[in-house]
C-alpha positions as CSV (number, residue, x, y, z in Angstrom):
1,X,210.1,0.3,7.5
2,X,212.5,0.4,10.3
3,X,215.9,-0.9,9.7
4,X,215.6,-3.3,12.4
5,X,211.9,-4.6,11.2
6,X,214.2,-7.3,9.5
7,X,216.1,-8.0,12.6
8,X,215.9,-11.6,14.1
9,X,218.1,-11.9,16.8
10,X,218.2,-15.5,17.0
11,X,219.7,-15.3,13.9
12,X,222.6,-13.4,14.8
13,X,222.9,-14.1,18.8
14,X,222.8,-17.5,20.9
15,X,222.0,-16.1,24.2
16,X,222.7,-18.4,27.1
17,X,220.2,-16.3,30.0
18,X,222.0,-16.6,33.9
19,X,220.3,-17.6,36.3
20,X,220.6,-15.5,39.6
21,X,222.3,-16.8,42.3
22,X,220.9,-16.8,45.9
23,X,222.5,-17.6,49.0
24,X,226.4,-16.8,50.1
25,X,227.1,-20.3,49.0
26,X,227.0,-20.0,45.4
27,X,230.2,-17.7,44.8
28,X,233.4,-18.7,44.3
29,X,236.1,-18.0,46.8
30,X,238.6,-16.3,46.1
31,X,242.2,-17.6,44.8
32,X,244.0,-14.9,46.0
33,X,244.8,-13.2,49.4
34,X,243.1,-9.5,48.9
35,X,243.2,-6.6,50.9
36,X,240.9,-3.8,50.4
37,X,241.5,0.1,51.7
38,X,238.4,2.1,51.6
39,X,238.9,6.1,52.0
40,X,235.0,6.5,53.2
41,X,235.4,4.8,56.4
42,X,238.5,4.2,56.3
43,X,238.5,1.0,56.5
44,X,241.0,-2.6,55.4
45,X,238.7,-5.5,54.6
46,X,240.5,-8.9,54.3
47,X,238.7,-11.7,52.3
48,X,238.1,-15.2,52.9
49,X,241.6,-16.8,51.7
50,X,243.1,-14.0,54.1
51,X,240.8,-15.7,57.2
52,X,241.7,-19.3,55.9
53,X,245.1,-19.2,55.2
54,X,245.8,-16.9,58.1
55,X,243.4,-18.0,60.6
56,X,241.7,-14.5,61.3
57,X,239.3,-13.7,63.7
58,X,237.2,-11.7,66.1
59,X,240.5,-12.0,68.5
60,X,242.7,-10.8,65.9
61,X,244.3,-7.5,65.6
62,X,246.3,-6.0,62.5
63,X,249.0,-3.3,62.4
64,X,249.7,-1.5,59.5
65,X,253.2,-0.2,58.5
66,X,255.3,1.6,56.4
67,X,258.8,1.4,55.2
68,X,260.0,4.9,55.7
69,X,262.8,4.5,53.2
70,X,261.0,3.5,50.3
71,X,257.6,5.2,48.9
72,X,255.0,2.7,48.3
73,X,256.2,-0.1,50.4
74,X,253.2,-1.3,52.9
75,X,252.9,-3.6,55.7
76,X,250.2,-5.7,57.5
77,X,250.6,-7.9,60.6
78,X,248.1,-10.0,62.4
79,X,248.0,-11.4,65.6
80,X,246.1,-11.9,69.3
81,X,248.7,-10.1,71.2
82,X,249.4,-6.9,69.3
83,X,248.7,-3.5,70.0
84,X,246.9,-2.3,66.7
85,X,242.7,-2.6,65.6
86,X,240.8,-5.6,65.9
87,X,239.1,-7.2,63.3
88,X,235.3,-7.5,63.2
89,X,233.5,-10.1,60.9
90,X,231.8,-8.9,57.8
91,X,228.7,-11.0,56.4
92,X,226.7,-14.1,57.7
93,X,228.4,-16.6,57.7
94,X,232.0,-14.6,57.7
95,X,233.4,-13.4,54.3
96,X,235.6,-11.1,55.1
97,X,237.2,-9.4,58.4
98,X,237.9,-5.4,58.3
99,X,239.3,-2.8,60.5
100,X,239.6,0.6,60.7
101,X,242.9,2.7,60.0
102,X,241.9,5.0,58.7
103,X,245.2,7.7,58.2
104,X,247.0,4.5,56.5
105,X,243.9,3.3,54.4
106,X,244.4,7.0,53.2
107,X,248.0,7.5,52.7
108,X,247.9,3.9,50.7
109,X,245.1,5.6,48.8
110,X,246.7,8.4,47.9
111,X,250.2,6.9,47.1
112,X,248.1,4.5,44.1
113,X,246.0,8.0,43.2
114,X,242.7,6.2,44.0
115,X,239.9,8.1,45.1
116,X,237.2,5.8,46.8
117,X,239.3,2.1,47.3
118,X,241.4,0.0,46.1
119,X,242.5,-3.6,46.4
120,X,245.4,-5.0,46.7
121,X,247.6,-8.6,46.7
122,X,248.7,-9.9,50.2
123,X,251.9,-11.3,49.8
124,X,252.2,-15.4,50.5
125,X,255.0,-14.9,52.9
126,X,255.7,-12.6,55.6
127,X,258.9,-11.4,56.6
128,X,259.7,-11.0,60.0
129,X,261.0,-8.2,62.1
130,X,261.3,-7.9,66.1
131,X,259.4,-11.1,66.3
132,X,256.5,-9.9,64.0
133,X,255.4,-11.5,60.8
134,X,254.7,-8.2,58.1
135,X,253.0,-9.8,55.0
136,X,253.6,-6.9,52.7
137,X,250.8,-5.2,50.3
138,X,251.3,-4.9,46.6
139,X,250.2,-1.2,46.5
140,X,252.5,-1.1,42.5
141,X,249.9,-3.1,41.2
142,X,246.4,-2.6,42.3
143,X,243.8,-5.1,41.3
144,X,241.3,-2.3,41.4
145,X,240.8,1.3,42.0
146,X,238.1,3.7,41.8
């Protein structure tokens, strides 16, 4: 006899099975503004809060920043008119924009000691310099690296 001859699992477990979910519809969006930096490509991905709360699109363009007097401090700006990468939509319908930047995705990647990506808050408000809204990224506090 095997010691699991006696094993009934509806006994022991009450298994609620999940259906799979089909279609981009059936996700919840996220609550938060995220930012991803992936070393591969290189690339910053921006999810769907970011494009409703900040109104990106194909037309937009980002700058990245850092603050030269303090380690991990990290900038983003977006807007029409600046001179930095333009977004391009990711998924169909749009779930994200990304761009590529790639020495910055790397130097942020580095700084949090991730090896692939990472992901990381967008703060709620900018502050502005020269005329330029910077939302900053909270690089202390990844919400996930790999």
């Amino acid at each position: 006899n095997s010691p699991l001859s006696h094993f009934n699992p509806s006994t022991y477990m009450k298994l609620q099975i999940i259906k799979r979910a089909h279609g981009g519809g059936n996700f919840p969006q996220s609550q938060e503004r995220l930012v991803n930096a992936n070393r591969k490509g290189g690339y910053f991905s921006f999810n769907s809060k970011c494009i409703r709360e900040l109104g990106l699109t194909n037309e937009t363009r980002i700058l990245i920043a850092k603050d030269e007097e303090s380690r991990n401090d990290w900038y983003v700006a977006f807007g029409e008119k600046l001179d930095g990468m333009k977004l391009r939509a990711q998924g169909k319908p749009t779930s994200g924009y990304r761009a590529q930047y790639k020495t910055a995705a790397i130097e942020i990647l580095d700084s949090v000691k991730a090896e692939k990506s990472a992901t990381f808050l967008l703060a709620a408000k900018p502050t502005e310099q020269d005329g330029i809204e910077w939302y900053r990224i909270m690089t202390a506090t990844p919400i996930r690296k790999i």
